[in-house]
ROKOLRO-37565 format. One record per residue: y, z, x of N, C-alpha, C, O in turn; residue number from 0. Coordinates in steps of 0.05 Angstrom, whole numbers, plus 5000, padded with zeros to 4 digits. Layout:
+------+------+------+------+------+------+------+------+------+------+------+------+-----+
:   nv :   nw :   nu :  cav :  caw :  cau :   cv :   cw :   cu :   ov :   ow :   ou :   i :
+------+------+------+------+------+------+------+------+------+------+------+------+-----+
:    Y :    Z :    X :    Y :    Z :    X :    Y :    Z :    X :    Y :    Z :    X : NUM :
...
+------+------+------+------+------+------+------+------+------+------+------+------+-----+
This chain:
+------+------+------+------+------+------+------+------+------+------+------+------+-----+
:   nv :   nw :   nu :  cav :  caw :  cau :   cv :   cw :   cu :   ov :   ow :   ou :   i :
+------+------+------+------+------+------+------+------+------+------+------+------+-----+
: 1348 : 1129 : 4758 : 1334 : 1104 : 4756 : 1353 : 1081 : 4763 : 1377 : 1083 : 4755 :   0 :
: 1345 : 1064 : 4774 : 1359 : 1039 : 4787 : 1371 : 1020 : 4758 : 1368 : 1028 : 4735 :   1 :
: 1380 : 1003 : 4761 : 1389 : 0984 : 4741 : 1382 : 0963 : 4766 : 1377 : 0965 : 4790 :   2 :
: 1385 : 0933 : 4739 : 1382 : 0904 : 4754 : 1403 : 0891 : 4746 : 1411 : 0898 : 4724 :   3 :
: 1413 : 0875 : 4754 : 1436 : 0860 : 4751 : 1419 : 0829 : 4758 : 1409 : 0821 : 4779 :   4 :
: 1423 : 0813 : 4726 : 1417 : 0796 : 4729 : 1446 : 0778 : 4731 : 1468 : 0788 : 4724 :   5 :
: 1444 : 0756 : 4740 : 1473 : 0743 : 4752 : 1464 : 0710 : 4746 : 1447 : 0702 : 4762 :   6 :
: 1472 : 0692 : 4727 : 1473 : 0674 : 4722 : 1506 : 0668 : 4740 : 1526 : 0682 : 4740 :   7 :
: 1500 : 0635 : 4759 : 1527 : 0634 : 4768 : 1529 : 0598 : 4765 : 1512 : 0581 : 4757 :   8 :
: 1560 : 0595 : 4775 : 1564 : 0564 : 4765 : 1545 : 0551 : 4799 : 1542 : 0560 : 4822 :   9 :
: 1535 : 0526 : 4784 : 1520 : 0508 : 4809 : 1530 : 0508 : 4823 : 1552 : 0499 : 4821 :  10 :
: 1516 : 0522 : 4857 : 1526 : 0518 : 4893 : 1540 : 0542 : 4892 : 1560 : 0542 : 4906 :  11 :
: 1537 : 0559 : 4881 : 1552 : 0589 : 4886 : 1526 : 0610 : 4884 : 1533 : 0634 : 4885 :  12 :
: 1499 : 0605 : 4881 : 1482 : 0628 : 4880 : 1484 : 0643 : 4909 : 1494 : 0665 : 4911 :  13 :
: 1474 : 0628 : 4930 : 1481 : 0638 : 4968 : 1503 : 0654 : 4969 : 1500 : 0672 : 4986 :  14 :
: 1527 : 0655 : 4955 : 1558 : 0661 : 4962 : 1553 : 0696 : 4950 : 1553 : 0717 : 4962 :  15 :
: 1549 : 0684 : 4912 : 1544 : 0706 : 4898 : 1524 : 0730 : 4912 : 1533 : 0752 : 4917 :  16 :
: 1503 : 0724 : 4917 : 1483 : 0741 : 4930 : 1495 : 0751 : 4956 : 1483 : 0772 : 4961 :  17 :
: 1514 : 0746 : 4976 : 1515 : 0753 : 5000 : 1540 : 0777 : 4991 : 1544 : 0799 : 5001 :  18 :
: 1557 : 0764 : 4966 : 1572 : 0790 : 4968 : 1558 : 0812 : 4957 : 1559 : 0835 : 4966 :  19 :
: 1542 : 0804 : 4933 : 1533 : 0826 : 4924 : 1511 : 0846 : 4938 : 1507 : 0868 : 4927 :  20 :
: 1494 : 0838 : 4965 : 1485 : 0843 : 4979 : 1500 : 0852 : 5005 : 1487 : 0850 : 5025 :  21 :
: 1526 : 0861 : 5008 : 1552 : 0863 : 5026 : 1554 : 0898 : 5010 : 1555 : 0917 : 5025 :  22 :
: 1554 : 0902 : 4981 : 1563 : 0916 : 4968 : 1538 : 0952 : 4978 : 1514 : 0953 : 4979 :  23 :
: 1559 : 0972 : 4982 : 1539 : 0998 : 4976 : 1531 : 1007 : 4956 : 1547 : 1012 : 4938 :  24 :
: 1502 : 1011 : 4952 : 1494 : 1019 : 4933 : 1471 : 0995 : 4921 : 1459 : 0997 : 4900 :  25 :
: 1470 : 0977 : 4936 : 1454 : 0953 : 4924 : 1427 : 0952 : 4938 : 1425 : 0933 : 4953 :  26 :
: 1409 : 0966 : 4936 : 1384 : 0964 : 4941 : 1367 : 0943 : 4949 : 1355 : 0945 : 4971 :  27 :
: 1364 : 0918 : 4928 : 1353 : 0893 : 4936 : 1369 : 0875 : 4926 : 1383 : 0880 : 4907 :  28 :
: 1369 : 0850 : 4940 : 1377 : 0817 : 4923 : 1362 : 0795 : 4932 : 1364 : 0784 : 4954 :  29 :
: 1347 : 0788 : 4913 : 1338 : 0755 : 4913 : 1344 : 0746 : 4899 : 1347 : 0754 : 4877 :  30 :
: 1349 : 0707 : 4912 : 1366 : 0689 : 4903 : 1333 : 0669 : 4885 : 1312 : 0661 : 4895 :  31 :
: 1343 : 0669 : 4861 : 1317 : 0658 : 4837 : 1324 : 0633 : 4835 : 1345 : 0621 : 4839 :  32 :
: 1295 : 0625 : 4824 : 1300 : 0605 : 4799 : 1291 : 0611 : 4772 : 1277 : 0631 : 4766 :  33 :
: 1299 : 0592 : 4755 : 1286 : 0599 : 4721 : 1328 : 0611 : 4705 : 1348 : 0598 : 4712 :  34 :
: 1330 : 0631 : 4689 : 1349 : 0628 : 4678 : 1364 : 0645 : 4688 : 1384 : 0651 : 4674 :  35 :
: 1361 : 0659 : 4716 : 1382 : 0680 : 4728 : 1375 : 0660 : 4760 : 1355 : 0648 : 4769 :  36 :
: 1406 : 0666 : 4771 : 1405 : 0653 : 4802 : 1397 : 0671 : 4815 : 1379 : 0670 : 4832 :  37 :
: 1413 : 0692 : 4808 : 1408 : 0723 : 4835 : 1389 : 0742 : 4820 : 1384 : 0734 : 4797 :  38 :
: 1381 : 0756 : 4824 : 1382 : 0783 : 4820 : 1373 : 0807 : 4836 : 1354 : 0810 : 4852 :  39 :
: 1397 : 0829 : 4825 : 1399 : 0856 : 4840 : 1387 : 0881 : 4830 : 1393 : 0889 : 4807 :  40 :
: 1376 : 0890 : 4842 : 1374 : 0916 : 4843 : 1401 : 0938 : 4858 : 1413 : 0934 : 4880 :  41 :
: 1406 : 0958 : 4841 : 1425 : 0975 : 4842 : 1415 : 1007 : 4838 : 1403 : 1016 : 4819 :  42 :
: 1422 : 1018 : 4856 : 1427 : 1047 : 4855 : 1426 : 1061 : 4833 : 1444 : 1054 : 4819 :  43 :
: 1410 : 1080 : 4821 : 1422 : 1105 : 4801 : 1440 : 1109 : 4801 : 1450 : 1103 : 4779 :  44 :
: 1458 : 1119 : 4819 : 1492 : 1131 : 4812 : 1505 : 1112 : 4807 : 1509 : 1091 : 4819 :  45 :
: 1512 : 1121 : 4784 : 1534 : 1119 : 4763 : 1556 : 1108 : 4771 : 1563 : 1090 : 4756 :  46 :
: 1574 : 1114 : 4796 : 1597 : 1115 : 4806 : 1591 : 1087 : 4816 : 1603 : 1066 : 4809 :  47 :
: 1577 : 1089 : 4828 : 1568 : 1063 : 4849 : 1562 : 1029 : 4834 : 1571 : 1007 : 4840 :  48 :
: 1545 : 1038 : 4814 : 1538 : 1016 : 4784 : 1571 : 1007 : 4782 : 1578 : 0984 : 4789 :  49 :
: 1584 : 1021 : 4774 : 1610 : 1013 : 4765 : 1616 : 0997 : 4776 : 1619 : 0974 : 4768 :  50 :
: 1622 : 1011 : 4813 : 1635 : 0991 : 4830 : 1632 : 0967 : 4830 : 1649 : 0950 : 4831 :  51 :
: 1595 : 0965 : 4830 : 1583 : 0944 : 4832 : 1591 : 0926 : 4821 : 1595 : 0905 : 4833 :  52 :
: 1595 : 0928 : 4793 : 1593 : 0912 : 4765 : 1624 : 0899 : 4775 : 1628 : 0875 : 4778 :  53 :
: 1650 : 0926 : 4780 : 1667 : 0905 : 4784 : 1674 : 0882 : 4810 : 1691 : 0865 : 4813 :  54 :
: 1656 : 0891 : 4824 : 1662 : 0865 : 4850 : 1645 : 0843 : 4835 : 1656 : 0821 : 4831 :  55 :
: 1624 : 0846 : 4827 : 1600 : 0827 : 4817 : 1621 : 0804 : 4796 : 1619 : 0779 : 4796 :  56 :
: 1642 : 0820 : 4780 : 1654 : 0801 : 4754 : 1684 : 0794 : 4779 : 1704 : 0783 : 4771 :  57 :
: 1683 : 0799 : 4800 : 1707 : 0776 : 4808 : 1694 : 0765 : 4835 : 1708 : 0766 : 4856 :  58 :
: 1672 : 0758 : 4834 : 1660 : 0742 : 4853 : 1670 : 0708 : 4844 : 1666 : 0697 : 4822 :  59 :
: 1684 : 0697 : 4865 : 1678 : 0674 : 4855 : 1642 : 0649 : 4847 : 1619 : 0653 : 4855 :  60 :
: 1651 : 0633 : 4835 : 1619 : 0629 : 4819 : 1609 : 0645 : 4795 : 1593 : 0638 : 4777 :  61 :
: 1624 : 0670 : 4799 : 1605 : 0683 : 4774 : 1600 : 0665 : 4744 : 1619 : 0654 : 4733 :  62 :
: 1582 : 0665 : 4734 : 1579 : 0643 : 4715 : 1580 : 0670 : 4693 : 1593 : 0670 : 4672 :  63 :
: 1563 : 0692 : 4701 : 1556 : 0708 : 4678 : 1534 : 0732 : 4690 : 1517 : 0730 : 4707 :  64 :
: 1543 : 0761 : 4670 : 1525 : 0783 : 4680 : 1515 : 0792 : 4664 : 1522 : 0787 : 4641 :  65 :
: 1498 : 0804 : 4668 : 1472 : 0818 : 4650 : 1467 : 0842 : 4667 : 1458 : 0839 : 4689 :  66 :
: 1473 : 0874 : 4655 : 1467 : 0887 : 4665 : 1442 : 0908 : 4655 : 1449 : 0926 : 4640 :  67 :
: 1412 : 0904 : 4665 : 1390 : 0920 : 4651 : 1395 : 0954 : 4662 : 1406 : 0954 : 4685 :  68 :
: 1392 : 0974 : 4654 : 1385 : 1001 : 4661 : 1353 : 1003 : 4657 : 1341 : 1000 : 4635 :  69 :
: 1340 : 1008 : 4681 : 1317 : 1028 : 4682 : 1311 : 1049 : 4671 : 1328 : 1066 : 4671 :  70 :
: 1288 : 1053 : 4661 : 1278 : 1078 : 4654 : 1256 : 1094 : 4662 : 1251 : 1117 : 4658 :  71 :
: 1242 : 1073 : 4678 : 1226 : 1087 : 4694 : 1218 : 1069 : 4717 : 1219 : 1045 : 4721 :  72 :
: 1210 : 1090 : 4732 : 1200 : 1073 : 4772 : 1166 : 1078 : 4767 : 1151 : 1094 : 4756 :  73 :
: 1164 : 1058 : 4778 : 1129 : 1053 : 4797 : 1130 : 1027 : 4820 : 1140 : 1005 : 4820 :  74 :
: 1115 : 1040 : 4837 : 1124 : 1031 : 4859 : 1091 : 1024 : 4874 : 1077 : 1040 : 4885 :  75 :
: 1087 : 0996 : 4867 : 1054 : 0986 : 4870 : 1057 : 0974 : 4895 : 1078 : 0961 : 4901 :  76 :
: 1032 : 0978 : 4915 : 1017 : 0953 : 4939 : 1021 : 0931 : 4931 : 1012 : 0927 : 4908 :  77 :
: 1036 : 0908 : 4944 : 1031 : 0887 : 4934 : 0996 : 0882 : 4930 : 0979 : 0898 : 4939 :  78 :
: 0988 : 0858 : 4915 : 0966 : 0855 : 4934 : 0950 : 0827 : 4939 : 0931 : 0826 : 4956 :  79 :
+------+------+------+------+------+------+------+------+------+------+------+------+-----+
């Protein structure tokens, strides 16, 4: 099951944050938000890879702050 990485970052660093973390293997999706997270990612099941993730994600510059959710289950709907 995927995890999400929500990514609160300091103002004029969301573009920066998202492009590395979107640079990174193992990162499935990233859109750049609004409301109380700037980015957020989707990440890979493996384990190994999560890790990696997590440590490029905490020396990005901008990083303001991470939140990392684990999944427990997929469904995968038509938009519509």
């Amino acid at each position: 099951m995927a995890s999400f990485f929500l990514i609160q970052t300091d103002p004029g660093y969301a573009d920066a944050v998202a492009d590395v973390v979107a640079s990174l293997p193992g990162v499935v999706n990233v859109a750049v938000t609004t409301g109380p997270y700037d980015v957020v990612a989707e990440v890979t099941a493996v384990r190994e890879h999560q890790d990696q993730i997590r440590a490029e994600v905490r020396g990005a510059p901008g990083l303001g702050r991470l939140c990392v959710c684990q999944g427990s289950r997929a469904e995968r709907r038509a938009a519509s």
